[in-house]
N, C-alpha and C positions, 0 to 999 in steps of 0.2 A: 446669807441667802444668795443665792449664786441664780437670776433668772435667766434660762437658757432657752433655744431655740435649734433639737438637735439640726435641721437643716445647714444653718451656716457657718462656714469652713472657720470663723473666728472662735465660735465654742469649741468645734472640734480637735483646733491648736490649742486653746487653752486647756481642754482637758489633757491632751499627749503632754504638755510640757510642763502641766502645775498640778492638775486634780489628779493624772493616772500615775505620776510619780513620784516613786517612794518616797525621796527625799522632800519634795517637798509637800506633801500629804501628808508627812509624820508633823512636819513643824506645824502644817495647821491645825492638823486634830489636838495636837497639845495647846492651841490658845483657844480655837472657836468648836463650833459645833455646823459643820458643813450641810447645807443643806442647798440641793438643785432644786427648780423649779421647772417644770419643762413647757412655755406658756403657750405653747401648742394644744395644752390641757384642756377642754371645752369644761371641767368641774371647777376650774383655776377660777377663786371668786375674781371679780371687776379687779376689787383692792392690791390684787396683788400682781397685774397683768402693769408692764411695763412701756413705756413710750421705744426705749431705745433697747435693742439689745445685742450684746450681754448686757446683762446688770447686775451688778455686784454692790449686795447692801450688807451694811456691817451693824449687825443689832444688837440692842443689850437688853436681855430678858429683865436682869432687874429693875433698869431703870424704865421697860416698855417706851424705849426710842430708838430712832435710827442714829448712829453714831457716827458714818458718815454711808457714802453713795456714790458707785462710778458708773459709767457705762462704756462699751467698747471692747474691744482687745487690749491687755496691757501684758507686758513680759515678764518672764518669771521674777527676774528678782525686783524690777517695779514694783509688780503685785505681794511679794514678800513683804516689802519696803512699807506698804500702804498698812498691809496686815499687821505689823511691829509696830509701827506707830502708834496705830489707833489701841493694840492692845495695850502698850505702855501708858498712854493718855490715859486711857478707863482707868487703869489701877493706880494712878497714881492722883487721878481724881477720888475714887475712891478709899482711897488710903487718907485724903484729907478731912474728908465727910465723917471718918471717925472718929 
């Protein structure tokens, strides 16, 4: 869940340099399931409007929790870096739960 705010110039780097490119838009759509928020949205419920932004929340539908949560600008391969973790964590949690 990627909360954005198109007004400031931090969304609009992070999409040129992580959401709008190939490369690294493939590696995410193969772990998560990308979804923007744009909290400009007056329909956006209370729950999901943020204190800081960006914000970038990493969810796990099965377990209905947040898995982890950043906010700011972070650089590609940083944000690469956060994304590869947390997916390895999930599945190798889940891999013991069986």
């Amino acid at each position: 869940l990627n909360c954005e705010d198109p007004t400031l110039i931090e969304i609009e780097k992070m999409k040129k340099e992580i959401f709008n490119s190939t490369e690294y838009r493939t590696k995410i759509d193969q772990m998560y399931i990308y979804v923007p928020i744009n909290t400009n949205d007056p329909s956006l419920p209370e729950s999901l409007r943020t204190k800081y932004i960006p914000a970038h929340v990493i969810l796990s539908p099965a377990k209905n929790a947040v898995l982890d949560a950043y906010a700011g600008y972070i650089d590609p391969k940083s944000f690469m870096k956060i994304l590869d973790e947390n997916y390895k964590e999930a599945f190798q949690q889940e891999e013991v739960v069986r």
